[in-house]
MIVEXRO-465369 format. One record per residue (C-alpha): z, y, x; residue number from 0. Coordinates in pm, 1 decimal. Each point is the difference from the previous one (the first is absolute). Layout:
<recs>
((Z,Y,X),NUM)
...
</recs>
This chain:
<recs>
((0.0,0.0,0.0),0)
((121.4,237.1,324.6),1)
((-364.3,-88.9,122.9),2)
((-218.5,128.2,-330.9),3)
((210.5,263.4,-38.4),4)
((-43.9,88.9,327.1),5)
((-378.9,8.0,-72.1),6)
((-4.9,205.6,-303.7),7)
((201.0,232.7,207.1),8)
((-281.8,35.5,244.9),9)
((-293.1,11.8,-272.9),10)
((234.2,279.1,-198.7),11)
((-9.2,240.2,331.8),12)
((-341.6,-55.8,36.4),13)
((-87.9,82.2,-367.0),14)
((222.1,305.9,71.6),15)
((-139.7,95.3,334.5),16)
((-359.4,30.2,-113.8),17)
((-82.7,322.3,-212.2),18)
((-327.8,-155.9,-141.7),19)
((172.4,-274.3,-182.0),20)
((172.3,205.5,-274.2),21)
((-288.8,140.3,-87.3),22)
((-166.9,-246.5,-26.0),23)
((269.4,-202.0,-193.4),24)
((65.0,261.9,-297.7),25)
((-297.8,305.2,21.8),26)
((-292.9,-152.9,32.5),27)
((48.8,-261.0,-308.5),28)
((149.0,300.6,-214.5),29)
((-384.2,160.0,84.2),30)
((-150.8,-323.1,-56.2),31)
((163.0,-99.1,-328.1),32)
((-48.7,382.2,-156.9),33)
((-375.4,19.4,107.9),34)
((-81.8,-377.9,-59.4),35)
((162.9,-58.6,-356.9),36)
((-276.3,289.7,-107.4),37)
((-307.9,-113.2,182.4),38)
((46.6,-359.7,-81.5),39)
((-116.7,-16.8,-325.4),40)
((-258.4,-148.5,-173.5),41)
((27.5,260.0,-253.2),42)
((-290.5,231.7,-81.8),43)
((136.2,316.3,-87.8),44)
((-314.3,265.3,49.9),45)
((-366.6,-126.5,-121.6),46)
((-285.0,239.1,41.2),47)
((-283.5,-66.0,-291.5),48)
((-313.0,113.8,2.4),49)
((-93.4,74.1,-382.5),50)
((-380.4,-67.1,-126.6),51)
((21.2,81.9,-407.7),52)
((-287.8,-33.9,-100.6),53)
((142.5,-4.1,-399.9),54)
((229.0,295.3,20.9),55)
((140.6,-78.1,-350.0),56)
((309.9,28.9,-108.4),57)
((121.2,-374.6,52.3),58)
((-136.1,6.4,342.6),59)
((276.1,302.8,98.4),60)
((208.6,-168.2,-199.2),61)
((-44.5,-303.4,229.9),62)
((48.3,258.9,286.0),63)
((280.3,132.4,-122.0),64)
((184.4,-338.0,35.2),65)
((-140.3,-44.6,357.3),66)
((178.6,318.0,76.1),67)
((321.0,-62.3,-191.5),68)
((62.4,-269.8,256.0),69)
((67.6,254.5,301.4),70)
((-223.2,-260.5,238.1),71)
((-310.3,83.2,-91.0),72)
((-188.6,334.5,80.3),73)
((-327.5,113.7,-72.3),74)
((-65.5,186.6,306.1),75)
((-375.9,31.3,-83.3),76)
((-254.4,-21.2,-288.8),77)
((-362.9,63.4,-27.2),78)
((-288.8,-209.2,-199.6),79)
((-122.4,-147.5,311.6),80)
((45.4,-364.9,176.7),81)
((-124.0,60.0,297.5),82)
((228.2,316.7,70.9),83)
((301.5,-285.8,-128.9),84)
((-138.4,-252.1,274.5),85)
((63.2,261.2,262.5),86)
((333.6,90.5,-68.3),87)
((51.1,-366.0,-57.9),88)
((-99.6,-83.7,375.2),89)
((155.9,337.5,142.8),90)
((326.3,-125.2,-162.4),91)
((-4.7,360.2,-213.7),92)
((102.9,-233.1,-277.1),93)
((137.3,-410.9,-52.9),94)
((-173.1,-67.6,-343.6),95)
((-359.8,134.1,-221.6),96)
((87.5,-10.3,-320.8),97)
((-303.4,18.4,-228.3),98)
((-9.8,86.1,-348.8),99)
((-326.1,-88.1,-150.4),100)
((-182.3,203.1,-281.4),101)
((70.3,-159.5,-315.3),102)
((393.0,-81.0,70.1),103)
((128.1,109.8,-303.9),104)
((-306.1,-108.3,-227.3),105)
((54.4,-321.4,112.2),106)
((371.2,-7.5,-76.5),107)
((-83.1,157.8,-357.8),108)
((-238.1,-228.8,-60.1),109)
((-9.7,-350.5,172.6),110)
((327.7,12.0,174.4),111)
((-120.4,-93.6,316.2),112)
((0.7,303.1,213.6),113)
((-105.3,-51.5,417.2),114)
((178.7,141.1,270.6),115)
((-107.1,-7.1,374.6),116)
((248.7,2.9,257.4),117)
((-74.5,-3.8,408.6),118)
((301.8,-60.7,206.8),119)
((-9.8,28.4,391.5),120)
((119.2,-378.2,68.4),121)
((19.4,25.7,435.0),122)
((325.7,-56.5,-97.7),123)
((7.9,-243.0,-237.3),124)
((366.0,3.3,-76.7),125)
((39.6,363.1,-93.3),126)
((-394.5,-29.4,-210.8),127)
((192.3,-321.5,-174.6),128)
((275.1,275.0,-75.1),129)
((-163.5,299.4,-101.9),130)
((-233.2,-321.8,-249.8),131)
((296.8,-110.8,-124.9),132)
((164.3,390.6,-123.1),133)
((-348.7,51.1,-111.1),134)
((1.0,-335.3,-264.1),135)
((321.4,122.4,-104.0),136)
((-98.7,379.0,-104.5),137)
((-306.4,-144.4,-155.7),138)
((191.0,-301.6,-167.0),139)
((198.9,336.3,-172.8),140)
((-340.8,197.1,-79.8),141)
((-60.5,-292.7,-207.2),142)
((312.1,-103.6,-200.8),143)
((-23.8,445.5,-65.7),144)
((-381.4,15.3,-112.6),145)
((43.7,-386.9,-229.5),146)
((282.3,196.7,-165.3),147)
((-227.8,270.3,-105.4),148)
((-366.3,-164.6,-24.2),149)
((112.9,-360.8,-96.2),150)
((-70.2,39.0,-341.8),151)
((-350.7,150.4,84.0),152)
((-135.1,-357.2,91.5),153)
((179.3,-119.7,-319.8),154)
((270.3,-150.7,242.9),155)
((418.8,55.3,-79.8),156)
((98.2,169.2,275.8),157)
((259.0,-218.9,220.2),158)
((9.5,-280.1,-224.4),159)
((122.0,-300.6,67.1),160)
((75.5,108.3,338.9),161)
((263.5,-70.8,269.2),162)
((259.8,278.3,82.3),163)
((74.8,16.6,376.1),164)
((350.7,121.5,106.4),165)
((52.1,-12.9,328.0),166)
((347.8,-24.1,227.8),167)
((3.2,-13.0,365.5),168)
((324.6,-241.3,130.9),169)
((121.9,123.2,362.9),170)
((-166.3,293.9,66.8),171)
((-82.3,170.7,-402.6),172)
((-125.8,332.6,159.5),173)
((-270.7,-177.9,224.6),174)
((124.5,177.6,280.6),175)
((-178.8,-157.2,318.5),176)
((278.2,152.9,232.3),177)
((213.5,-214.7,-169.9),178)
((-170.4,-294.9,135.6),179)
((-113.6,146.7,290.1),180)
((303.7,157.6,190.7),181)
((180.6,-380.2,23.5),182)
((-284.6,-142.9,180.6),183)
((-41.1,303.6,213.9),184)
((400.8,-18.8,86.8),185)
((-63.8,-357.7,98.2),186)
((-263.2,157.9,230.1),187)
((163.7,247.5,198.5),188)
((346.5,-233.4,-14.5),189)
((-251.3,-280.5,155.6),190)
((-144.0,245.2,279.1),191)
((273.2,140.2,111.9),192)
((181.1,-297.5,43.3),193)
((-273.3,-228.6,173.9),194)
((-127.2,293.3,233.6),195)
((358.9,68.8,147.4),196)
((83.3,-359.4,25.7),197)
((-328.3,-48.7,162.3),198)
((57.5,205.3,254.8),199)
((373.2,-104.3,50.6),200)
((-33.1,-247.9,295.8),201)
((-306.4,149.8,135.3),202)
((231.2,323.2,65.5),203)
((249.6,-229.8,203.4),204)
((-305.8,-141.7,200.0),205)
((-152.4,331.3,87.4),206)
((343.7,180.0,68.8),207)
((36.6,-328.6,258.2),208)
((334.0,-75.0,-206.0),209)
((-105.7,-315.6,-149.6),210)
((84.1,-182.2,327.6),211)
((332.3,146.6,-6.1),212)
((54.8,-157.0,-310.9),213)
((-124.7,-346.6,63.9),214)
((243.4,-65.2,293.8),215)
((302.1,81.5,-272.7),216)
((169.6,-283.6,-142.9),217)
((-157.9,135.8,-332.7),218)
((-129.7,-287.4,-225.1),219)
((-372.7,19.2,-99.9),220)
((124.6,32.4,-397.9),221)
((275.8,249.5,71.4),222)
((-293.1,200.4,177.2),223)
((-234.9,-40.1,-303.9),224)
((259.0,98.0,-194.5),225)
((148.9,284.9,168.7),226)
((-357.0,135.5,21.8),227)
((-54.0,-58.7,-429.3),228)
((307.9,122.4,-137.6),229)
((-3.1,412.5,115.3),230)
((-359.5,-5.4,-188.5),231)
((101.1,-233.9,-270.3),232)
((242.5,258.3,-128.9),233)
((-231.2,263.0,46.1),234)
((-201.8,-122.1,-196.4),235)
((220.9,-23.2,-261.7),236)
((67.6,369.1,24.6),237)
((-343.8,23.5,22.2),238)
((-84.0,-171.7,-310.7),239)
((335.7,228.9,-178.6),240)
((-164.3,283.6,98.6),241)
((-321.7,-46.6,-93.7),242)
((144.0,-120.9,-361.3),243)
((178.2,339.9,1.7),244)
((-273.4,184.0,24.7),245)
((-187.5,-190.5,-245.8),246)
((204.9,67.6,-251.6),247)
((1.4,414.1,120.6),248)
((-334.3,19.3,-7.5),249)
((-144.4,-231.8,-202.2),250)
((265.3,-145.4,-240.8),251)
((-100.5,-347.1,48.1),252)
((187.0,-173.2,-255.2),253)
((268.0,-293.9,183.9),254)
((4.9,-237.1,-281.1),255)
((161.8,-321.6,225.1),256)
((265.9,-22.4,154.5),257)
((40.1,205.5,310.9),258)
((233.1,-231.9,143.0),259)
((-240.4,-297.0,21.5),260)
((-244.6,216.8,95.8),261)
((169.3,82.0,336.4),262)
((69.6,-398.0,14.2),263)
((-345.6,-69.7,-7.6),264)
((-91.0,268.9,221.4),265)
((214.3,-112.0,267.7),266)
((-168.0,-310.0,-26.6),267)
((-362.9,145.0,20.8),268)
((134.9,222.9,357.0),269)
((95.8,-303.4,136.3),270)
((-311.0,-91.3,-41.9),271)
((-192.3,307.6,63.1),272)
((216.0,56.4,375.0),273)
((-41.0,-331.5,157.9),274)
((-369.2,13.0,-12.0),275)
((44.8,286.2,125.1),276)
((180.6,-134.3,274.7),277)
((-185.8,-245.8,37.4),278)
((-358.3,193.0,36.6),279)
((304.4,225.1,294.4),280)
((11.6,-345.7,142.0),281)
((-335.3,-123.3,90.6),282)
((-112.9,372.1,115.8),283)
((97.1,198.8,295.8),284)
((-44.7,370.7,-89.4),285)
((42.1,179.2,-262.2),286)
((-378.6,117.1,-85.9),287)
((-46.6,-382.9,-49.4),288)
((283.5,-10.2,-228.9),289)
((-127.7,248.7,-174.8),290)
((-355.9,-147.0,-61.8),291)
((97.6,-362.2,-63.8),292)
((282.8,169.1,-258.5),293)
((-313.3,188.0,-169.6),294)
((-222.8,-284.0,-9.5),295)
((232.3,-215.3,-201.3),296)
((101.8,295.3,-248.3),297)
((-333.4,110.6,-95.1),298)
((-82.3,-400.0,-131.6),299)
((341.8,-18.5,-123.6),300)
((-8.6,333.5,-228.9),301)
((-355.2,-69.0,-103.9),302)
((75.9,-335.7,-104.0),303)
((329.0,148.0,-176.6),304)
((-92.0,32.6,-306.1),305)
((66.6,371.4,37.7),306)
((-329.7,160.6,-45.4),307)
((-196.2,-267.2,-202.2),308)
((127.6,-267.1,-211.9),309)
((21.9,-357.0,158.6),310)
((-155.3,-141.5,-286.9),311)
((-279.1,193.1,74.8),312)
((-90.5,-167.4,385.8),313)
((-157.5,-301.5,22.2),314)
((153.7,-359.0,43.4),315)
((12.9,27.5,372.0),316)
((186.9,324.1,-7.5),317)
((245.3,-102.5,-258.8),318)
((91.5,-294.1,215.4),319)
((67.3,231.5,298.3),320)
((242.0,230.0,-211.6),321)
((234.5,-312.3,-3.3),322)
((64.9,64.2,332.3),323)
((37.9,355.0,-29.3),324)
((353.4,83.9,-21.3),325)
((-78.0,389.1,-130.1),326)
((-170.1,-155.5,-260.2),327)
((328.3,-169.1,-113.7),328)
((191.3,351.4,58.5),329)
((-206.1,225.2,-179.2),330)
((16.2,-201.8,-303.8),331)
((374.8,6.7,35.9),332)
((18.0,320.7,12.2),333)
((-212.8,17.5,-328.4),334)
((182.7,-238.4,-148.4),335)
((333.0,124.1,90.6),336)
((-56.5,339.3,-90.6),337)
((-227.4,60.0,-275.1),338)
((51.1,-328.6,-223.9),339)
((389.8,-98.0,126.3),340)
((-93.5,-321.8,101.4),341)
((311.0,-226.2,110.8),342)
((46.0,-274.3,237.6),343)
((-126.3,-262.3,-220.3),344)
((-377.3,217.2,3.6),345)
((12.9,59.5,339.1),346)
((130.5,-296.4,207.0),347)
((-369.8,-166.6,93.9),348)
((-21.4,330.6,179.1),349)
((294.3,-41.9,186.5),350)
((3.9,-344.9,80.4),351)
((-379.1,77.6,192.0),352)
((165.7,254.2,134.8),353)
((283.1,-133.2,100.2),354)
((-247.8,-297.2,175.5),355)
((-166.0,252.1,166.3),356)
((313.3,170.7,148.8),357)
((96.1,-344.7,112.5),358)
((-309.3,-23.1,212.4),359)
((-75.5,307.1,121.2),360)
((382.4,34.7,130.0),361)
((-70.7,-370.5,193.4),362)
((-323.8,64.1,140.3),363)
((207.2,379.7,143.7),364)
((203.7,-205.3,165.4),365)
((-201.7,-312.3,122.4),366)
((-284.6,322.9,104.8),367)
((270.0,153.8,206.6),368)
((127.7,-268.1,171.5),369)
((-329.2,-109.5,156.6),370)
((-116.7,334.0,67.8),371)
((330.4,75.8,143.8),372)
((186.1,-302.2,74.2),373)
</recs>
């Protein structure tokens, strides 16, 4: 016990003798959770429309009228000619043509079958399947408005027979996307922080020249590997506190769960997260390769997450690869946890992989070590 505590004495000076790491431990993720929970969105919020009406009847403003009422859409141009639309299309002037033929409303009146022509932008075809999908749903409430008024036109009872649609949202009712946003993006930052200073914990010792110091000390190989995760284990934890903290400030993420088990399973996760850390410190010998192996590993590791695109979404290959992806696991803790109040019972596959995975990566630190150093 003398022995680890020895070394946690010795990693706690260090931490306190470098001016960088404080920094980098509470400033740079409060900069990197304010500015990422608003860019990471899948969200469109601004749509410029190009406007080609060639009806100009009533029901067609009308039908612009509800385009505007949403606050997303803005008709930044008009004019009565496609080829002018084109260009603005491929100078992104404007996302989406909409087109209005001549004869809208006649054809409502009369055959209730009016066209509409939209043109969407699709380079990227996640937002184009966004900015589609807020388009059926403005048009879907055109039509219950006009049937209302022009059903009985085409000898039809307007909304007969038909299927009321009330709709209630479980977990997150306002649809705010920083809801689910922000927990992955703590799991982020907790995950970086923790696996870039831990990577770089043993390489430190080897360029300093102290390393050698250490191995002639009676210190056992575990009591070193643990003396070297426990200063960054809690810090993580505060890490992770204040990071919830400012969550809540700023964003009022709501913490459903139990905050208690939340910390519980977040130890877990660091334990995790810290000796592969220190194992990538172990099998490098500066710190610029610490850095770049540490890098390498998070980028697959976030973008298999689950974070930014749903897992259900990759293909068979990639889903199989999430299982051993243990920020996979933690973000949908944190989800859990916070925004439905899941218990133990929900959430104990997760921590039984993780808890695997902490076995491992904590043996292979120590095996690593003692044939690199040993």
């Amino acid at each position: 016990m003398k022995r680890i505590k020895y070394i946690i004495q010795k990693e706690v000076l260090q931490i306190r003798r470098n001016p960088q790491m404080l920094p980098i431990i509470f400033i740079m993720p409060l900069f990197q959770l304010l500015v990422l929970s608003y860019a990471a969105t899948f969200e469109i919020k601004a749509v410029n429309v190009h406007l080609i009406d060639y009806d100009k009847s009533s029901l067609s403003r009308q039908l612009i009228n509800k385009f505007e009422a949403t606050n997303r859409f803005f008709f930044t141009n008009s004019s009565n000619s496609e080829k002018l639309a084109f260009d603005d299309l491929a100078t992104l002037k404007a996302k989406l043509i909409l087109i209005v033929p001549a004869g809208f409303e006649k054809d409502i009146v009369t055959s209730g079958k009016p066209k509409l022509q939209f043109i969407l932008n699709s380079e990227d075809g996640s937002a184009a399947g966004v900015i589609q999908s807020y388009c059926a749903q403005i048009i879907a409430d055109f039509n219950r408005s006009i049937i209302a008024v022009y059903g009985n036109l085409q000898n039809q009872a307007p909304q007969q027979a038909s299927i009321n649609v009330l709709e209630k949202y479980w977990y997150n009712p306002e649809l705010n996307y920083k809801f689910y946003m922000v927990p992955g993006i703590l799991v982020m930052l907790v995950t970086m922080i923790g696996m870039f200073l831990c990577s770089m914990n043993i390489v430190i010792e080897k360029e300093m020249g102290t390393i050698e110091q250490l191995n002639v000390t009676p210190i056992a190989k575990h009591e070193f590997i643990i003396g070297k995760l426990l200063p960054f284990w809690v810090l993580g934890l505060i890490e992770l506190a204040f990071g919830l903290s400012l969550a809540k400030l700023f964003f009022d993420i709501p913490i459903v769960g139990n905050i208690f088990l939340l910390f519980g399973l977040a130890s877990v996760y660091l334990l995790v997260v810290l000796s592969f850390g220190l194992l990538v410190s172990t099998v490098t010998e500066t710190q610029q390769q610490a850095m770049f192996i540490s890098w390498f590993f998070m980028v697959i590791f976030i973008l298999l997450s689950g974070l930014f695109t749903s897992i259900d979404s990759m293909p068979e290959w990639a889903r199989f690869l999430t299982k051993l992806n243990p920020i996979a696991y933690f973000v949908e803790i944190m989800r859990q946890v916070l925004l439905k109040g899941a218990g133990l019972a929900e959430v104990k596959v997760h921590l039984f992989a993780l808890s695997i995975y902490a076995i491992v990566m904590i043996v292979l630190s120590v095996w690593r070590y003692r044939k690199t150093t040993g």
